[in-house]
C-alpha positions in Angstrom: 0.0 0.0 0.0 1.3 3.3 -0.6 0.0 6.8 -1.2 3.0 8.6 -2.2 1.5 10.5 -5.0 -0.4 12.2 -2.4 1.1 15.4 -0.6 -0.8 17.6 1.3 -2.1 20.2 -1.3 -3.2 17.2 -3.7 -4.8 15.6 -0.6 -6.5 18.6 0.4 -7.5 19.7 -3.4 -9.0 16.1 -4.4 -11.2 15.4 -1.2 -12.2 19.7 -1.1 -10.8 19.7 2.5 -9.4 22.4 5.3 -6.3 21.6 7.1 -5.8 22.0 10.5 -2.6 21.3 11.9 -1.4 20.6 8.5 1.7 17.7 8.1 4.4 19.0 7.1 4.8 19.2 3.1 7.0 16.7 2.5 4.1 14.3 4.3 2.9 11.5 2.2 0.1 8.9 3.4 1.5 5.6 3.4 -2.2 4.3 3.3 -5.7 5.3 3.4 -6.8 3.1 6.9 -10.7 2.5 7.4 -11.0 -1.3 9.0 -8.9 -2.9 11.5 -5.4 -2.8 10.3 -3.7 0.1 11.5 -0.4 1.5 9.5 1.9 4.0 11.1 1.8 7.4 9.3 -1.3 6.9 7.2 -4.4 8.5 6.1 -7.4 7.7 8.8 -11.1 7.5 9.2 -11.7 7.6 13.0 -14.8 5.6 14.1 -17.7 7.3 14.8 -17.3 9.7 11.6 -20.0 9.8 8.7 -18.9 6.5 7.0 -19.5 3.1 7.1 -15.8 1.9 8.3 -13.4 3.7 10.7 -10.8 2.7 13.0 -10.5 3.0 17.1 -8.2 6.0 17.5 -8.1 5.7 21.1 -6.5 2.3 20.7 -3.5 4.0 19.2 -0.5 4.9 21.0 -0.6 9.1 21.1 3.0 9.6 19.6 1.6 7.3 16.6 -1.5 9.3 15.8 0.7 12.2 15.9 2.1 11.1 12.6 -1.0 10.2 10.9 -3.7 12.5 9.1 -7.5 11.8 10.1 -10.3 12.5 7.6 -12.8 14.2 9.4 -15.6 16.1 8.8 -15.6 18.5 12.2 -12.7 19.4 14.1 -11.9 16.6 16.3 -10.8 19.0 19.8 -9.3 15.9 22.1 -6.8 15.3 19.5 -3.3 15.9 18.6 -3.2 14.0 15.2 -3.1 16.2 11.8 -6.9 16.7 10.6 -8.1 17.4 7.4 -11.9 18.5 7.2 -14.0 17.2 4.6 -17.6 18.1 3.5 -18.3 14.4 2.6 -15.8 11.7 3.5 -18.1 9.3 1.0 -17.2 11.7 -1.7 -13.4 12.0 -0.6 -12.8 8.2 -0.2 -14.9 8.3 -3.7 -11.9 11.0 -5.1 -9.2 9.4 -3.9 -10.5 6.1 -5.2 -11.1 7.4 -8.6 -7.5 9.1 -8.4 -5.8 5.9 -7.6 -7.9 3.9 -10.2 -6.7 6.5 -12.7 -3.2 5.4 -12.3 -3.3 1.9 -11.3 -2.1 -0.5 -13.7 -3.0 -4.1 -13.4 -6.1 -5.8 -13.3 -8.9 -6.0 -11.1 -12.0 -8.2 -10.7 -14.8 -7.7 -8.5 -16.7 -10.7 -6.7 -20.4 -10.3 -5.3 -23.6 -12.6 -4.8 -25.7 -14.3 -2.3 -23.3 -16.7 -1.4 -19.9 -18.0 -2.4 -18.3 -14.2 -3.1 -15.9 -14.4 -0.2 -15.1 -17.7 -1.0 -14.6 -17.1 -4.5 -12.4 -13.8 -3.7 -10.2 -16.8 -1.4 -9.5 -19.2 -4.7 -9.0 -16.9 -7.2 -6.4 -14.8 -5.0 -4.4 -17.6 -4.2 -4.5 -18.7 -7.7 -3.4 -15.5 -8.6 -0.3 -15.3 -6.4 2.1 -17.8 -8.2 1.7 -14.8 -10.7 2.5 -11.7 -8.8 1.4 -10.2 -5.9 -2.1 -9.3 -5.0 -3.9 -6.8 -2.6 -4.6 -7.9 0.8 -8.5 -9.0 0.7 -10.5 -7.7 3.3 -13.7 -9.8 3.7 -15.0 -7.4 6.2 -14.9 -4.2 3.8 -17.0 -5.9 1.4 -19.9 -2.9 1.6 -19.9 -0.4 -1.0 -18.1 1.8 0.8 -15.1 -0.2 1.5 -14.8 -1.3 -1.7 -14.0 1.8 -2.7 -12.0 2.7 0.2 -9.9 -0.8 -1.3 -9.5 1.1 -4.4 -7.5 3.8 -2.9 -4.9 1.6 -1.6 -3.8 0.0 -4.9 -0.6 0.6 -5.5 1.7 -2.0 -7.6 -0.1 -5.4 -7.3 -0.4 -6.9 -10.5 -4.0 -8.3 -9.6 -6.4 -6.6 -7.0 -9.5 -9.3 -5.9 -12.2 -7.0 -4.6 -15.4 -8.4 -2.9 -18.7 -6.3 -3.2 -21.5 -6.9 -1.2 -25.5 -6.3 -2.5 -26.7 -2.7 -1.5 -27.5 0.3 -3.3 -24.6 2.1 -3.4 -23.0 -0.9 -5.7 -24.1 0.3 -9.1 -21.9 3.7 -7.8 -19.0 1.4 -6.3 -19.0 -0.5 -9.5 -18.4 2.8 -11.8 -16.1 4.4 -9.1 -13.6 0.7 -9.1 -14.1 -0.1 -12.7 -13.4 -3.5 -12.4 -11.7 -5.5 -15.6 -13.9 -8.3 -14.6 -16.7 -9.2 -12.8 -18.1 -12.6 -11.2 -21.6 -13.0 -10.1 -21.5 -16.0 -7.9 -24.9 -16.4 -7.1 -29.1 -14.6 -6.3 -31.0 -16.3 -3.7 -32.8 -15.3 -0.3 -30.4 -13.3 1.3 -30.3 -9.9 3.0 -33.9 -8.9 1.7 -35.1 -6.7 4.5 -32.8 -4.6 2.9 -32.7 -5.6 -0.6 -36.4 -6.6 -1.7 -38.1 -9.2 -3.1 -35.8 -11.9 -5.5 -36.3 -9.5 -8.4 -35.0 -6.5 -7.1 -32.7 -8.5 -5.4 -31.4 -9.6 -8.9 -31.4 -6.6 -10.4 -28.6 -5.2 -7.6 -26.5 -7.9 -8.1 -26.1 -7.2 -11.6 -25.4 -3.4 -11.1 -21.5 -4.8 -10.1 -21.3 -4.9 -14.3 -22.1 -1.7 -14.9 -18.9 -0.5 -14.5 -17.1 -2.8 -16.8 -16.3 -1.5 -20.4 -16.9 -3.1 -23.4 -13.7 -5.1 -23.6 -14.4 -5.8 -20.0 -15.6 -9.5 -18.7 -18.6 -10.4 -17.3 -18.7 -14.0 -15.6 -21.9 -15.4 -14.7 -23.1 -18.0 -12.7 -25.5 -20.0 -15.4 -27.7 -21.5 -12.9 -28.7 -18.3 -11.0 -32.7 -17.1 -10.9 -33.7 -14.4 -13.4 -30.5 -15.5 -15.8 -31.5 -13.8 -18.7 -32.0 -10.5 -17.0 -29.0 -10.4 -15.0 -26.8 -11.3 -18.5 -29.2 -8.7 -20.6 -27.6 -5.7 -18.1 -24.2 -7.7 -18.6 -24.2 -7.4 -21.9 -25.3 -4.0 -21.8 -21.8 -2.7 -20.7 -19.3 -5.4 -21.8 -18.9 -7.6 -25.0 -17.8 -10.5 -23.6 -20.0 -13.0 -21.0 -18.6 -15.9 -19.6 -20.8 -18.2 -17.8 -20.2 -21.6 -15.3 -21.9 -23.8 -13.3 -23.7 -27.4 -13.6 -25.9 -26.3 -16.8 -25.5 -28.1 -19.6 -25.1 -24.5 -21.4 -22.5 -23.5 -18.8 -18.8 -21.7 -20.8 -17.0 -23.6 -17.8 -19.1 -26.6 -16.4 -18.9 -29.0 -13.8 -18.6 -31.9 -15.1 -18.3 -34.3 -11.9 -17.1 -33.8 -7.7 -15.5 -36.7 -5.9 -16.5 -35.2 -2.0 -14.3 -38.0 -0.8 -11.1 -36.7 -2.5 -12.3 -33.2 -3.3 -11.7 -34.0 -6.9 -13.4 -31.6 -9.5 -14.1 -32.7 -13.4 -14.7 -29.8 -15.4 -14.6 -28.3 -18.5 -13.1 -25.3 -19.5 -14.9 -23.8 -22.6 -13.9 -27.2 -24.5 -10.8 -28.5 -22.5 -11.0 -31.2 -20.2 -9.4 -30.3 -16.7 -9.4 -32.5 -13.7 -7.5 -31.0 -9.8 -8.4 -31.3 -6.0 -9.4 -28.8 -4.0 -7.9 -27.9 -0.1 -11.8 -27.2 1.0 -14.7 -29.6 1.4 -18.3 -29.1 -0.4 -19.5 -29.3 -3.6 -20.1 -25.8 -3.5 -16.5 -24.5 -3.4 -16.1 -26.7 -6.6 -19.1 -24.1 -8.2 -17.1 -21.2 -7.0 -13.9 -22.5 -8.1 -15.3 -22.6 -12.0 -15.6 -19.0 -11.6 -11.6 -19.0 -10.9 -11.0 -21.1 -13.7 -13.3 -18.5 -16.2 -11.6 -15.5 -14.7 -8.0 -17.2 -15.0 -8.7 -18.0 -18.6 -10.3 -14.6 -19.9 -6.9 -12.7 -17.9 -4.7 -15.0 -20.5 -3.1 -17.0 -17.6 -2.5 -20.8 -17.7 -5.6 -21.7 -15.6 -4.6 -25.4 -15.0 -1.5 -23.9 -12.6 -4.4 -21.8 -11.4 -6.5 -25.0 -10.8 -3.8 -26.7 -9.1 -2.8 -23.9 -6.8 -6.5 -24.3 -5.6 -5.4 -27.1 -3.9 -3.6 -25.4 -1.5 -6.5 -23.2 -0.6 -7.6 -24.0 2.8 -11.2 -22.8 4.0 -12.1 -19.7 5.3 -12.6 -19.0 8.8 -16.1 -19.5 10.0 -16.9 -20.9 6.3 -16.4 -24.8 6.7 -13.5 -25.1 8.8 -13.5 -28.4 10.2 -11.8 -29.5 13.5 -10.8 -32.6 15.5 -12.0 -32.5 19.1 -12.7 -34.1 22.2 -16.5 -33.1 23.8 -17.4 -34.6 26.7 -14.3 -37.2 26.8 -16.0 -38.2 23.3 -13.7 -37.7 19.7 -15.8 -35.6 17.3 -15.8 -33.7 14.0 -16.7 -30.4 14.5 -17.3 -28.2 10.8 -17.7 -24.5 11.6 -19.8 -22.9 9.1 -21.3 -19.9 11.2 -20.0 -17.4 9.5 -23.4 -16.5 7.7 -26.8 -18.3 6.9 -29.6 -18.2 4.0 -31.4 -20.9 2.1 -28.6 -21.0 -0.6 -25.9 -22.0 1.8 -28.0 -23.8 3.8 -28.3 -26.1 1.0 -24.4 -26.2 0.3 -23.8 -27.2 4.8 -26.9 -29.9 4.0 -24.9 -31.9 0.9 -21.2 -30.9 2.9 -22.0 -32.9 6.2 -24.1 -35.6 3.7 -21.0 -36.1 2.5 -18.8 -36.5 5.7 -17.7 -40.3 6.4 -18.5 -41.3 9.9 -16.9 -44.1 12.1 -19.0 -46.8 12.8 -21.3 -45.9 15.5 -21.1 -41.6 14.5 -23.9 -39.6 13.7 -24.2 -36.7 11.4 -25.5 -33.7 13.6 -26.8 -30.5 12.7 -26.6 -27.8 15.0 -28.8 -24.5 13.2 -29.5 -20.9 14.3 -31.9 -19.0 12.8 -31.3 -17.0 9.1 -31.9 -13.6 9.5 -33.0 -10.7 7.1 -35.0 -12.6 4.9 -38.6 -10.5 5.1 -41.2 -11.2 5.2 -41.2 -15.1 4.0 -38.7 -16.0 6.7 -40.7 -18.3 8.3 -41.3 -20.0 5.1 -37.6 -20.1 4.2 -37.1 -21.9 7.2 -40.3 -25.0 7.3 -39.1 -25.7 3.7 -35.3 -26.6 5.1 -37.3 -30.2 6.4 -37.2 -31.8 3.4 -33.7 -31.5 2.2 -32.3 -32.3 5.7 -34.4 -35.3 5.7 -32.5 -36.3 2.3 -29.1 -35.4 3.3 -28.5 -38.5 5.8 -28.3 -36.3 8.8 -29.3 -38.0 11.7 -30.1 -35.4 14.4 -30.6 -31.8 14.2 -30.7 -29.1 17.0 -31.7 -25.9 16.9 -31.6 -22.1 18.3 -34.3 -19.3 17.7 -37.7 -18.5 16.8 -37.5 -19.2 13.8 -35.7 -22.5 13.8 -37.9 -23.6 16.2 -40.8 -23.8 13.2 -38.3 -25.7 11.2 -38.2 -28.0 14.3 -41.8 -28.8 14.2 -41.4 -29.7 10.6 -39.0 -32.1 11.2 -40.0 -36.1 11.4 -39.9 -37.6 15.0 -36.5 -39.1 15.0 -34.2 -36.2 13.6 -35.4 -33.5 16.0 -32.9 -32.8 18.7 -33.0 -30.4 21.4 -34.8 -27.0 20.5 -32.5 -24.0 22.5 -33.5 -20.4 23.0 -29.6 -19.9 24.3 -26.1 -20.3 23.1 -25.6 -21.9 26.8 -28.5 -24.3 26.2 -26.9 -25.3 23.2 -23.7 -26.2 24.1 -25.5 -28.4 26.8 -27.3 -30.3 23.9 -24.5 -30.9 22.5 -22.0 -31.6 25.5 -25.0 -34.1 26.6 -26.4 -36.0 23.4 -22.8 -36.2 21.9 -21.3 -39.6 21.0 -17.7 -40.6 19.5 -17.4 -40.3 15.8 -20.2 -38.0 15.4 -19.4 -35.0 12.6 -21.3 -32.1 13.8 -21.8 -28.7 11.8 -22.6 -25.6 13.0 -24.9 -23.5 11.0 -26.5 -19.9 11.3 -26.4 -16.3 10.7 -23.4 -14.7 12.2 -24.9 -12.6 15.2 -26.5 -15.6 16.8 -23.1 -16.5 17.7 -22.9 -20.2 16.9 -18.8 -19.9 16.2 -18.6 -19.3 20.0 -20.4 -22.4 20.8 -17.7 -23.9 18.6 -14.6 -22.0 20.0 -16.2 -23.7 23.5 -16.0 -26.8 22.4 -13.1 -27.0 20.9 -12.0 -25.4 24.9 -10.9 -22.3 23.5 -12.6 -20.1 25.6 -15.7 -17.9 24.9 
């Protein structure tokens, strides 16, 4: 990351701010910091500000801020860093960003969807490092605005992997990052207190194209809802659409997955390739057909991409699996509570269907309830019965209001325990467990299932 380009005039000039306390002139930002990571001598946005990131100033040591700039829009009077006032500090990350984009030169491609992005972002970055170095991804700066805020920090990597999440500010993003190619990974139930019915819902995922140029790439999942008008406002802004998946029209198709050796068949837009992946599920060897499209359209050998994917261990909270002893018992545990609709539900269902068990183990379920899904959550949740019952799962215990309906819809012999607490949970589990079983942990991430799991495992709360 650096700003260099950036002294104070240019700084002050681009985002239409007032110094006070100016830096010295021969100041330059080493980076613009908005989320988590803190670099000494950079450009910050202090939490609490007008924006949708920021950092915790106070957890900085004093002497430290006193080299750094913080974008502001009032005088901040308790402190002694450099502050630079802005009118909107949207519309001078927005600046910056479009500054930096002006005079970055490799290639970037922007992820969104329901489910899979952050995943996807994972593969195709570490596929992408055997050719150069890449920006830092930062899952948790996937809204609009920190995908812009990414932007800024661009400096010399020859590939930049941004994720965008759904909201109404990503048609803006989109234009403001200009990505040289965009994957849709998926549209389902997700988010829609905020984003509308499946429609509109649609229609925002496919606003991440519009700022592609013509000889830009759009890559499309094939079997998503409302296909044809997603690709209509691909095709709109860029000449050439790539699609994957398991149709039988699908550019890059799945071809066949071996879950026991996480061995993926696919073809590549008439080539025949065949790798292993470092994650479980069926559904990273989906998102990993997006790698392959994206590898092939940037002109790089994606069978070195495809067997660097091998390598690629899971996410954190995104299927993690981990050996451990509950209750003097030796158990599986999958963490997968990093986020929960009906898409990804699906993808934990066919993941613990196809975990081996030793002799006497069960396959356990352990569910909290999907939030933000309007007002046909309860729905969303009855209709998970059916493909649990098919998965081979063998007992399923839940948390929440709303998982509590899905209990009643359960037949007799799969329902476990039905919790209102994190506490009674772990109980359940602690007290029904027995050796061998593989248990995954499923739910939207505020109900705090990967805390259960960090119990378990006797890591603490």
């Amino acid at each position: 990351m650096s700003l260099s380009w950036l002294n104070p005039v240019d700084l002050a000039r681009l985002t239409r701010g007032i110094w006070i306390g100016p830096p010295a002139p021969d100041w330059r930002p080493r980076a613009l910091c908005f989320e988590k990571d803190w670099v000494p001598g950079s450009l910050v946005i202090p939490k609490g500000q007008p924006f949708r990131h920021g950092i915790d100033v106070a957890q900085i040591d004093p002497a430290e801020l006193a080299a750094c700039v913080m974008l502001v829009t009032e005088h901040v009077q308790a402190s002694s860093a450099h502050q630079l006032v802005v009118p909107s500090i949207d519309e001078a990350v927005a600046a910056l960003a479009a500054a930096a984009r002006d005079r970055y030169a490799g290639t970037i491609c922007a992820v969104t969807g329901s489910v899979g992005k952050s995943s996807t972002c994972h593969l195709l970055s570490h596929a992408l490092e055997q050719w150069g170095t890449g920006n830092r991804l930062r899952p948790g700066a996937n809204t609009a605005a920190g995908a812009v805020a990414q932007v800024v920090n661009l400096d010399a990597e020859r590939y930049a992997v941004i994720e965008m999440s759904v909201g109404e500010g990503l048609r803006r993003a989109s234009r403001i990052v200009r990505p040289h190619l965009a994957i849709l990974t998926a549209i389902s139930p997700a988010h829609l207190t905020y984003a509308g019915p499946l429609p509109r819902l649609a229609q925002l995922k496919a606003s991440i194209f519009t700022g592609l140029s013509r000889d830009g790439v759009a890559i499309l999942n094939r079997d998503i809802p409302f296909y044809d008008d997603v690709q209509a406002v691909a095709r709109n802004h860029t000449d050439t659409v790539v699609t994957y998946g398991d149709h039988d029209d699908a550019d890059v198709r799945l071809l066949g997955f071996d879950s026991k050796k996480r061995r993926v068949d696919a073809d590549v837009l008439g080539d025949r390739v065949r790798y292993r992946l470092g994650t479980d599920g069926r559904h990273m060897a989906v998102n990993s057909l997006a790698v392959l499209a994206a590898l092939k359209k940037m002109g790089l050998d994606y069978r070195k991409g495809a067997a660097r994917m091998t390598e690629a261990l899971p996410l954190v909270q995104r299927g993690v699996s981990y050996a451990a002893s509950v209750s003097g018992k030796r158990v599986t545990l999958i963490d997968d509570s990093h986020n929960a609709n009906p898409a990804s539900m699906m993808a934990a269902f066919q993941l613990i269907g196809s975990q081996p068990v030793k002799r006497n183990g069960r396959r356990i379920l352990v569910l909290a309830d999907m939030l933000e899904l309007g007002s046909e959550e309860t729905a969303y949740h009855v209709e998970l019965a059916a493909p649990i019952a098919r998965a081979g799962v063998d007992r399923v215990h839940v948390m929440g209001a709303l998982m509590a309906k899905l209990w009643d819809a359960l037949p007799a012999p799969l329902r476990g325990q039905r919790c209102e607490t994190t506490d009674e949970l772990r109980e359940a589990i602690e007290d029904d467990v027995e050796n061998g079983d593989v248990i995954l942990f499923k739910g939207s991430h505020s109900n705090r299932l990967w805390n259960v799991v960090r119990t378990l495992r006797g890591l603490g709360t």
